[in-house]
C-alpha positions as a Markdown table, in Angstrom:
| # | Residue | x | y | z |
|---|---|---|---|---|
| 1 | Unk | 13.0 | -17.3 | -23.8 |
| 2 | Unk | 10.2 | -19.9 | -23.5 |
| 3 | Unk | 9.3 | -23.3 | -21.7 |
| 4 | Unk | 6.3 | -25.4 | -21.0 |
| 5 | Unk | 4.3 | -26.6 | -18.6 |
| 6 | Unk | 5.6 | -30.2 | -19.5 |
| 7 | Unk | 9.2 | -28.6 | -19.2 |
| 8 | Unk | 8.9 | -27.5 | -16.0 |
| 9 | Unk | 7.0 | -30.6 | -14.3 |
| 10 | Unk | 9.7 | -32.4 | -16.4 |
| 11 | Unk | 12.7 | -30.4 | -14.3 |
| 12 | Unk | 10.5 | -31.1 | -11.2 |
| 13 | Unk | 10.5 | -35.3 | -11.2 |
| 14 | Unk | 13.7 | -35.5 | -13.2 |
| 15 | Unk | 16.8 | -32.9 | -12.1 |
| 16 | Unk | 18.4 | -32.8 | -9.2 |
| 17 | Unk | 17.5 | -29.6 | -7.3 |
| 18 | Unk | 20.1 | -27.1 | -6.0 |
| 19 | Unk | 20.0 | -26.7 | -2.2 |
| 20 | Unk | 21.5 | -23.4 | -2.7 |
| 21 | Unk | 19.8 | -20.9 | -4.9 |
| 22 | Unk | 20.9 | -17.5 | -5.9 |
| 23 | Unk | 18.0 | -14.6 | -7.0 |
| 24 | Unk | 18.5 | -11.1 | -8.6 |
| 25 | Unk | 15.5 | -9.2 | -8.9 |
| 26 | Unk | 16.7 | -6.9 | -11.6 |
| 27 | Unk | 14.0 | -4.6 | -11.3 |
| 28 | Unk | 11.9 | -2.9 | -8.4 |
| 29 | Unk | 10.3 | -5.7 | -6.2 |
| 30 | Unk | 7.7 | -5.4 | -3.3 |
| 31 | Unk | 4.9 | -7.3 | -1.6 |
| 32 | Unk | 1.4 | -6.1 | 0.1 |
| 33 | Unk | 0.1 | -7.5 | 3.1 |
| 34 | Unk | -2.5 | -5.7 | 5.6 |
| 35 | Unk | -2.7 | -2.8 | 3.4 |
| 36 | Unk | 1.0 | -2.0 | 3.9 |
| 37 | Unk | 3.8 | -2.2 | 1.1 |
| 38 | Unk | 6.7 | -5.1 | 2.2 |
| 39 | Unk | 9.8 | -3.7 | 0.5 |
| 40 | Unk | 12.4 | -6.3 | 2.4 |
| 41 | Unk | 12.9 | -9.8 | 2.0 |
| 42 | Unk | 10.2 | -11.9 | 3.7 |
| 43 | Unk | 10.7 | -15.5 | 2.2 |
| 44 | Unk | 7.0 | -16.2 | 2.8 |
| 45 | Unk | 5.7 | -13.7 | 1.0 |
| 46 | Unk | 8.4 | -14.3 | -1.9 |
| 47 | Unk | 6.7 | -18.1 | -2.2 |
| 48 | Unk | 3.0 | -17.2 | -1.6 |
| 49 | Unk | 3.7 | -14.8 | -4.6 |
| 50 | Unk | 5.2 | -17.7 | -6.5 |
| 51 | Unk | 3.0 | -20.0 | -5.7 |
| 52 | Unk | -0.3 | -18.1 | -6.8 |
| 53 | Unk | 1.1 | -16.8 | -10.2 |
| 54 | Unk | 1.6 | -20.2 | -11.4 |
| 55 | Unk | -2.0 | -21.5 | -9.9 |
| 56 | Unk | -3.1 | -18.1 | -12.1 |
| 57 | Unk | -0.9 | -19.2 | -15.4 |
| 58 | Unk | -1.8 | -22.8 | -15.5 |
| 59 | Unk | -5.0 | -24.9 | -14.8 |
| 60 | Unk | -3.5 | -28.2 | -14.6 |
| 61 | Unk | -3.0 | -28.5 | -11.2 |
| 62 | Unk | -3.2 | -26.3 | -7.9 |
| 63 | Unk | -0.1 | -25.4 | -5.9 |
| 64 | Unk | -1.2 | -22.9 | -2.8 |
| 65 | Unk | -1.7 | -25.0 | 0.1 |
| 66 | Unk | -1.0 | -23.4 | 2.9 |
| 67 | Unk | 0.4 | -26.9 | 4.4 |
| 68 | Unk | 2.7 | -26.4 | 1.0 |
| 69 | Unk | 3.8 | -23.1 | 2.1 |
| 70 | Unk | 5.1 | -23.8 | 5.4 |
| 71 | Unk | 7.0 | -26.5 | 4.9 |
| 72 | Unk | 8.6 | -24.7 | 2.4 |
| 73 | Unk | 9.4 | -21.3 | 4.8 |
| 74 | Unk | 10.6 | -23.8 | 7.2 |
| 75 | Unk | 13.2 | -25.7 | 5.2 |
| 76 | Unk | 14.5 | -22.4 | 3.5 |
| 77 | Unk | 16.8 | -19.8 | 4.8 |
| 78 | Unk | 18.3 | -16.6 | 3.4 |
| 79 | Unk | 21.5 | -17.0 | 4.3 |
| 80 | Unk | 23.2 | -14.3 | 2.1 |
| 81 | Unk | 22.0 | -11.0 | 0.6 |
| 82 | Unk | 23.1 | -7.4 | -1.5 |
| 83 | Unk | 19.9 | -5.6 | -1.2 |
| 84 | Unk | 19.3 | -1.9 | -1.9 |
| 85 | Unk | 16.2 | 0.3 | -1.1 |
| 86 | Unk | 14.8 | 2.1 | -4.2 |
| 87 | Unk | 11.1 | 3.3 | -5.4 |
| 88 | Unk | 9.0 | 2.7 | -8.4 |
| 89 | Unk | 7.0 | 5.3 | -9.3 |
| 90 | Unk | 3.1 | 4.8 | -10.2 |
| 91 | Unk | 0.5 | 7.2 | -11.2 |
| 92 | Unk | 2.1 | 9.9 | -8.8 |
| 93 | Unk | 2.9 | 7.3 | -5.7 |
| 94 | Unk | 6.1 | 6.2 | -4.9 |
| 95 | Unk | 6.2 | 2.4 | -4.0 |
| 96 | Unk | 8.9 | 1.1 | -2.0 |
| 97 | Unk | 10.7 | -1.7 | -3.0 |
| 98 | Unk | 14.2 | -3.1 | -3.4 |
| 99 | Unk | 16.8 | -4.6 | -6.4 |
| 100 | Unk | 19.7 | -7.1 | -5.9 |
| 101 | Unk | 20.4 | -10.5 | -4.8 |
| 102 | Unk | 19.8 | -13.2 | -2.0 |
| 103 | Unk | 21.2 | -16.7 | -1.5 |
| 104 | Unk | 18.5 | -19.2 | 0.1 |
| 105 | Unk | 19.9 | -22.4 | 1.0 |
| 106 | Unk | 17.6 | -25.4 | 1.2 |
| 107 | Unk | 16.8 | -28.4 | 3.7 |
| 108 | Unk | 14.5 | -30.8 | 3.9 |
| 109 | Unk | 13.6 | -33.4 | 1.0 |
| 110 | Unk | 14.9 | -34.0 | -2.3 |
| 111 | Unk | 11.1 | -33.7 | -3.4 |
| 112 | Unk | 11.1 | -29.8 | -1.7 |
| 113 | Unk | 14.3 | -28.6 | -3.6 |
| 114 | Unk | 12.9 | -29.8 | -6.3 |
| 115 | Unk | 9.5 | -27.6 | -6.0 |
| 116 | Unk | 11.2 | -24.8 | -4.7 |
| 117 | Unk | 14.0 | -24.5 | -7.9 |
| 118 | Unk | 10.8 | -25.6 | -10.2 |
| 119 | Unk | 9.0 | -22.3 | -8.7 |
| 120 | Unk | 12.2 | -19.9 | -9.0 |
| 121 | Unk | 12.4 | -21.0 | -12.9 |
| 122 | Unk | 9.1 | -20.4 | -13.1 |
| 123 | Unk | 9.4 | -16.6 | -11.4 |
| 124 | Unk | 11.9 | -15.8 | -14.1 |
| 125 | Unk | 8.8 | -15.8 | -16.4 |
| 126 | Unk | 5.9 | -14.4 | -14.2 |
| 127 | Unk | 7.9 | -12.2 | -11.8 |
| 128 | Unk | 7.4 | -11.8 | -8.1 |
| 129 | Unk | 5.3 | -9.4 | -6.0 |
| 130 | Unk | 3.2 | -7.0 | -6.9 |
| 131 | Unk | 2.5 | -4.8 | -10.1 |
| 132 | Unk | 4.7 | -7.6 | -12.2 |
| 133 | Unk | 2.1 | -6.2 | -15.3 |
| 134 | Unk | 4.0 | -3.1 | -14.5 |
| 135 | Unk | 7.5 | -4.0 | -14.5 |
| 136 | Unk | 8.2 | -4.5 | -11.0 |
| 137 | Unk | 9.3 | -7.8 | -9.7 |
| 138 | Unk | 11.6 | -9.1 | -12.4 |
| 139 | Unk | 14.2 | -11.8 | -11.7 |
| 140 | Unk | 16.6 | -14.0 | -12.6 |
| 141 | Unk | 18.3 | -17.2 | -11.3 |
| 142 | Unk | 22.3 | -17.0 | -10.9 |
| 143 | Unk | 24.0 | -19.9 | -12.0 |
| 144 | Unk | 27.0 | -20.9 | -9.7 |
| 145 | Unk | 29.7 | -20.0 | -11.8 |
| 146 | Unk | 27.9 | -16.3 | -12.1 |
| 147 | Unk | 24.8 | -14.6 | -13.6 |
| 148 | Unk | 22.9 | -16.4 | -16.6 |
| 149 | Unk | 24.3 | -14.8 | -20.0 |
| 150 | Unk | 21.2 | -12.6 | -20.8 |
| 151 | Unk | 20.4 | -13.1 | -25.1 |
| 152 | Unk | 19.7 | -10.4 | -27.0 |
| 153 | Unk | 16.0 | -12.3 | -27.5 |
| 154 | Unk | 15.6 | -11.7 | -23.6 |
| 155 | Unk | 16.7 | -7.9 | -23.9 |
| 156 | Unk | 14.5 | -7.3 | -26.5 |
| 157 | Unk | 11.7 | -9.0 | -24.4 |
| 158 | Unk | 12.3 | -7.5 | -21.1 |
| 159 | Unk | 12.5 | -4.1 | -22.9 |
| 160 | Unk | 9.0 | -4.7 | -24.4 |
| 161 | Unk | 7.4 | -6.3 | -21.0 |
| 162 | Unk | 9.0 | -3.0 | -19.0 |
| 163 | Unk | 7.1 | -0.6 | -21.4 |
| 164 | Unk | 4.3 | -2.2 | -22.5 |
| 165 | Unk | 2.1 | 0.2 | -20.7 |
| 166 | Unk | 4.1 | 3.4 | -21.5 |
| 167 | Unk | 1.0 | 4.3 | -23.5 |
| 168 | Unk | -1.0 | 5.0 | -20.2 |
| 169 | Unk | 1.2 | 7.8 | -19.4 |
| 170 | Unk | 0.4 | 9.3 | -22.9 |
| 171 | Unk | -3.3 | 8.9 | -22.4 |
| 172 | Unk | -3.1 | 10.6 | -19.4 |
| 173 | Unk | -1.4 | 13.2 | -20.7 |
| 174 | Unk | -4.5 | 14.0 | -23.1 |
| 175 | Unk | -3.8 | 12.1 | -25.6 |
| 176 | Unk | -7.2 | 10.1 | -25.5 |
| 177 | Unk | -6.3 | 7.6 | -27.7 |
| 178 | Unk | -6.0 | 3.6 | -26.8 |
| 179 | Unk | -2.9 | 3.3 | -24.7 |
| 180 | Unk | -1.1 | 0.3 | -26.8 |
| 181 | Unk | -1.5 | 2.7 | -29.9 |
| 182 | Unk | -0.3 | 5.7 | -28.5 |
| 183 | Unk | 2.3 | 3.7 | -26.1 |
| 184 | Unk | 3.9 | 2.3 | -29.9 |
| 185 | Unk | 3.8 | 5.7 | -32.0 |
| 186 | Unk | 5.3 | 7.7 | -29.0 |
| 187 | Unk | 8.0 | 5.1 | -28.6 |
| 188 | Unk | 8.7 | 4.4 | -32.1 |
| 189 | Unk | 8.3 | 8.7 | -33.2 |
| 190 | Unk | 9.5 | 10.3 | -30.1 |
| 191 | Unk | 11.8 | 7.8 | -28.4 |
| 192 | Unk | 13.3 | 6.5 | -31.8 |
| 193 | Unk | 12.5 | 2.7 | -31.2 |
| 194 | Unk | 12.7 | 1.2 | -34.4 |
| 195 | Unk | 12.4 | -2.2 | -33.6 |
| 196 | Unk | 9.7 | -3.9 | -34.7 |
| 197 | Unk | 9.9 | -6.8 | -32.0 |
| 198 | Unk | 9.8 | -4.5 | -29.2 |
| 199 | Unk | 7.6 | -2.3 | -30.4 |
| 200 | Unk | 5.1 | -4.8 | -31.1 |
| 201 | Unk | 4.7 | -5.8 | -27.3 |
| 202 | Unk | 3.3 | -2.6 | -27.0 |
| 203 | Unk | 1.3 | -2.2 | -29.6 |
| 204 | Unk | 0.0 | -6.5 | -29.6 |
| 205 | Unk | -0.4 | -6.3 | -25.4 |
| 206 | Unk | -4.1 | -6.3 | -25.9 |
| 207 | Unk | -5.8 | -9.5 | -27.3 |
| 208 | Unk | -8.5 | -7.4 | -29.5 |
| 209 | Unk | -5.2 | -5.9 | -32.0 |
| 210 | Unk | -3.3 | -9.1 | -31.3 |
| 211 | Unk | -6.1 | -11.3 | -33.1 |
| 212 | Unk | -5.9 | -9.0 | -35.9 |
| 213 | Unk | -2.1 | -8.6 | -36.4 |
| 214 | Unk | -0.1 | -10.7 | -38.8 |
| 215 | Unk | 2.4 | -11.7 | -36.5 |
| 216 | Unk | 5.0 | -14.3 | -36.5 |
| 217 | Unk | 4.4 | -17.4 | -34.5 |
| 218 | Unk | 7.5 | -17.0 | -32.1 |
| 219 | Unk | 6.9 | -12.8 | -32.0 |
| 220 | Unk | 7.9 | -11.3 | -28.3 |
| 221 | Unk | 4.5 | -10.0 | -28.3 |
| 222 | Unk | 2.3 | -13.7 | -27.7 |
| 223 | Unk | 4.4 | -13.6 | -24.7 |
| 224 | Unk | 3.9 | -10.2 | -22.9 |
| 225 | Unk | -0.1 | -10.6 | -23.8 |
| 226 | Unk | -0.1 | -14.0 | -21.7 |
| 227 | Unk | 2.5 | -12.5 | -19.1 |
| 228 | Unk | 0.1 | -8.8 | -18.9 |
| 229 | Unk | -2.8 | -11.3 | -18.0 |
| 230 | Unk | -1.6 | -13.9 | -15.5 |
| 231 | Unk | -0.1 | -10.6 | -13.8 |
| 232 | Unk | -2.7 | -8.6 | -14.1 |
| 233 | Unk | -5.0 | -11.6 | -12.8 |
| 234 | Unk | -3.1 | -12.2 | -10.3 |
| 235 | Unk | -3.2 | -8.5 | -9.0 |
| 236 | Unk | -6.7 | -8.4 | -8.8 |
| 237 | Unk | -6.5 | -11.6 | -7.0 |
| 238 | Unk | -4.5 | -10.3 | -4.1 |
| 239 | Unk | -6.5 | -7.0 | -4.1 |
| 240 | Unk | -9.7 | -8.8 | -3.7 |
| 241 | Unk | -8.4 | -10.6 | -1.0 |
| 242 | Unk | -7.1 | -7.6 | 0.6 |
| 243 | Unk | -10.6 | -5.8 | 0.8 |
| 244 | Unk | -12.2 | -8.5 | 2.1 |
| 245 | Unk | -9.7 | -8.8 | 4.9 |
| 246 | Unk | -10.5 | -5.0 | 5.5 |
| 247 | Unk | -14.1 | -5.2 | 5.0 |
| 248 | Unk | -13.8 | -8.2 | 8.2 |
| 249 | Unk | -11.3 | -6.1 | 9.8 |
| 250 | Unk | -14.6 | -3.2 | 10.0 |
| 251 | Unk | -16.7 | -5.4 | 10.8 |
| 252 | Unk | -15.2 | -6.8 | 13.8 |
């Protein structure tokens, strides 16, 4: 599963945005704001999130504006949900979050709809909230007549992008060794994974082995190295911006 830049301004200016859109998030989702895990539907926080992962993916223009944002929050409504409390675990911590669906339904301009469904397609590559390098925050757009038919392409890649980072759990278990190698020979030895496209996102994650690997063009891998980064970029983005709201919060 792949699009462009071009593809998406090109959904922007030329289709006709739905005024009601339908979200899964498939796997744990959560937002951080004043130092405290948001693990419940705050729309805000769902198109800050949005909004900064594509300004972190693309250079080409800037979408945050804060004028942006509100207009946005004001013209959108949840009006339906199926959500369910659950926890993803981290390095010993258990973050709270939540899985299922919402229904937002849209007012305002034709131009709005059209930037809101842009940013939704857009979340279905980068995720939503925090730790998306991780695996948390993944989504999907429901089509009208039911949920988008998943290929086994996007299986394959959502399998790879989930444990990309598996190795760190081996590493820390003494193994010592760089986490994308030891993440691919546990998978592929101990788990029995003997597909080569997802065990190449684990192995490929890093851009030092991904240089180096004779990979095909269109391998799963290309795309969990750029989705690892813009998440990963993004996280430090919000954590920085966190500890210099705390550091003003002391200082006061």
């Amino acid at each position: 599963m792949e699009t462009t830049y071009k593809e998406l301004m090109d959904h922007f200016y030329e289709d006709d945005g739905k005024r009601y859109i339908q979200i899964h998030f498939l796997s744990p989702t959560a937002f951080k704001q004043n130092g405290r895990y948001l693990f419940f539907i705050r729309i805000r926080c769902v198109f800050q999130s949005l909004m900064n992962k594509y300004d972190s993916a693309t250079a080409e223009n800037t979408m945050h504006d804060e004028d942006t944002l509100e207009q946005i929050c004001e013209h959108a409504q949840v009006i339906r949900y199926d959500l369910k409390s659950v926890s993803f675990s981290l390095e010993g911590v258990r973050i709270p979050s939540f899985i299922g669906k919402i229904t937002i339904k849209l007012h305002g301009t034709d131009t709005m709809a059209n930037f809101v469904n842009m940013l939704f397609e857009f979340g279905e590559y980068s995720g939503v909230g925090i730790k998306t390098s991780l695996g948390m925050g993944y989504m999907k757009i429901i089509n009208e007549g039911g949920r988008k038919m998943i290929t086994d392409d996007q299986i394959k890649l959502m399998i790879g992008s989930l444990l990309h980072d598996i190795g760190k759990v081996v590493y820390r278990s003494g193994d010592g060794r760089n986490h994308s190698q030891s993440g691919y020979e546990y998978l592929k030895n101990e788990a029995h994974i003997s597909d080569d496209e997802i065990l190449n996102c684990v192995r490929y994650h890093h851009g030092m082995y991904l240089k180096n690997a004779s990979l095909a063009e269109d391998d799963k891998a290309y795309v969990v190295y750029y989705a690892d980064n813009v998440a990963a970029f993004s996280d430090r983005r919000e954590r920085r911006k966190q500890e210099k709201a705390d550091l003003i919060k002391r200082c006061r």
